[in-house]
C-alpha positions as CSV (number, residue, x, y, z in Angstrom):
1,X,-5.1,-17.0,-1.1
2,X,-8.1,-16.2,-2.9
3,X,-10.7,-15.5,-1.0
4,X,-11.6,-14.3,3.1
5,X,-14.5,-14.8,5.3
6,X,-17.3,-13.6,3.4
7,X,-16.7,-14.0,-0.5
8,X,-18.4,-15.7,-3.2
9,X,-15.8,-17.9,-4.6
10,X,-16.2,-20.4,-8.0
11,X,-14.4,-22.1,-10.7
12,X,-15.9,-21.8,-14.1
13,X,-13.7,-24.1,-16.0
14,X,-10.4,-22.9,-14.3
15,X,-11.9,-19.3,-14.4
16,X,-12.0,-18.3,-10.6
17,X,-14.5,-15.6,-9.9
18,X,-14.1,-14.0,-6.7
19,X,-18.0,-12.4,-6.0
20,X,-18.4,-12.5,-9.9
21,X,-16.0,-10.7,-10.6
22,X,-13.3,-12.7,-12.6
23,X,-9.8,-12.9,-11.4
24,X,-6.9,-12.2,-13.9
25,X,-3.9,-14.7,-12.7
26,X,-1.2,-13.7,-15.2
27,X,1.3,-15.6,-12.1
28,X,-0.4,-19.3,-12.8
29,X,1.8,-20.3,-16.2
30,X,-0.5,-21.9,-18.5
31,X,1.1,-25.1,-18.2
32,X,-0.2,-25.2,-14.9
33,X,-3.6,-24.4,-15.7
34,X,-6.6,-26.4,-14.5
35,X,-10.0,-26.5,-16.1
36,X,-11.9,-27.8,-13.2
37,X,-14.7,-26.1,-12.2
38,X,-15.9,-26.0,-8.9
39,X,-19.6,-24.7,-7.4
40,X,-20.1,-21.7,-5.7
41,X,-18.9,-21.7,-2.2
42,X,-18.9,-18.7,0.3
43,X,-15.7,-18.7,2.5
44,X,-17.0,-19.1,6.5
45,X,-15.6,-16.8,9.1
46,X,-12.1,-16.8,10.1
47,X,-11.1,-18.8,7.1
48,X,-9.6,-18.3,3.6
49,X,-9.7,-19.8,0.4
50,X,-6.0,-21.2,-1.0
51,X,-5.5,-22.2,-4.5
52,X,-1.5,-23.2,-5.4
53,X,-0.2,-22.1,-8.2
54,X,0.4,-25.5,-10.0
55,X,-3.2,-25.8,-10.2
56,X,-3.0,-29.3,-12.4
57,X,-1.1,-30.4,-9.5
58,X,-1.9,-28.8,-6.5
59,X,-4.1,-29.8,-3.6
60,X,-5.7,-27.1,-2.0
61,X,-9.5,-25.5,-1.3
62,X,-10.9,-27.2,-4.3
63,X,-10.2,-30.9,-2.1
64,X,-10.2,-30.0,1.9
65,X,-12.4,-27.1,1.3
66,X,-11.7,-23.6,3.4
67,X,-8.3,-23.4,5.8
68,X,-9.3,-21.9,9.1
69,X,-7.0,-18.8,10.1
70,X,-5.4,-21.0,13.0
71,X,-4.1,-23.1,10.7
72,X,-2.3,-20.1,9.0
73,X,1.0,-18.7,10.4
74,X,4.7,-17.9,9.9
75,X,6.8,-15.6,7.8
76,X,8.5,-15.5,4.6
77,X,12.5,-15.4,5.0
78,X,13.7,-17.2,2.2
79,X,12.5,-17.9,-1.7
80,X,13.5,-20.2,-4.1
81,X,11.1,-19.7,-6.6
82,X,11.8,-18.6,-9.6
83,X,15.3,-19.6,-9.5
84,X,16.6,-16.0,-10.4
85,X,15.5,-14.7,-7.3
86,X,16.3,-17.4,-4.4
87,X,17.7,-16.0,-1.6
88,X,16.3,-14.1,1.5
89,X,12.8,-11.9,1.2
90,X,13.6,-8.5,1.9
C-alpha cells in the first residue's frame, strides 16, 4: 500500500512520490524495478493505493486504479517470501 484516502500519489519514471515527497523503497530489488510513470492521482475516500513489489510484473493501481477498503480484508498467518523466513507470522 502506498497511499490512503487523501494523498497525492505519482510516478516519475518509477519514482513514486507520495504528496511530493519521494518514497525510498530499498524492499523493491532493482530487478524488479519499473520506469513507468504515472500522472498525479489523489486516492478517493475509503480507498488505497497498492503497488506489488515486482513492479515490471505486477498489476496493481497503476492498471485498475484505487482498491476500495471493502475490497481489502484478511490476516497474515503464513509467509513464504523470502525463502529464509517461510513459515507462520508471528
Amino acid at each position: 500500500m502506498i497511499g490512503v484516502a487523501g494523498d497525492r500519489i505519482r510516478i516519475e519514471a518509477g519514482q513514486v512520490y507520495v504528496n511530493d515527497q519521494a518514497v525510498d523503497e530499498d524492499y523493491v530489488p532493482a530487478v524488479y524495478a519499473d520506469a513507468r510513470s504515472y500522472p498525479e492521482f489523489v486516492v478517493p475516500a475509503h480507498s488505497y493505493f497498492v503497488l506489488g513489489d515486482h513492479r515490471s510484473m505486477s498489476n496493481d493501481s497503476r492498471d485498475f486504479g484505487a482498491v476500495n477498503q471493502s475490497f481489502i480484508y484478511g490476516k497474515a498467518v503464513f509467509g513464504y517470501w523470502p525463502m529464509d523466513k517461510l513459515g507462520r507470522v508471528r
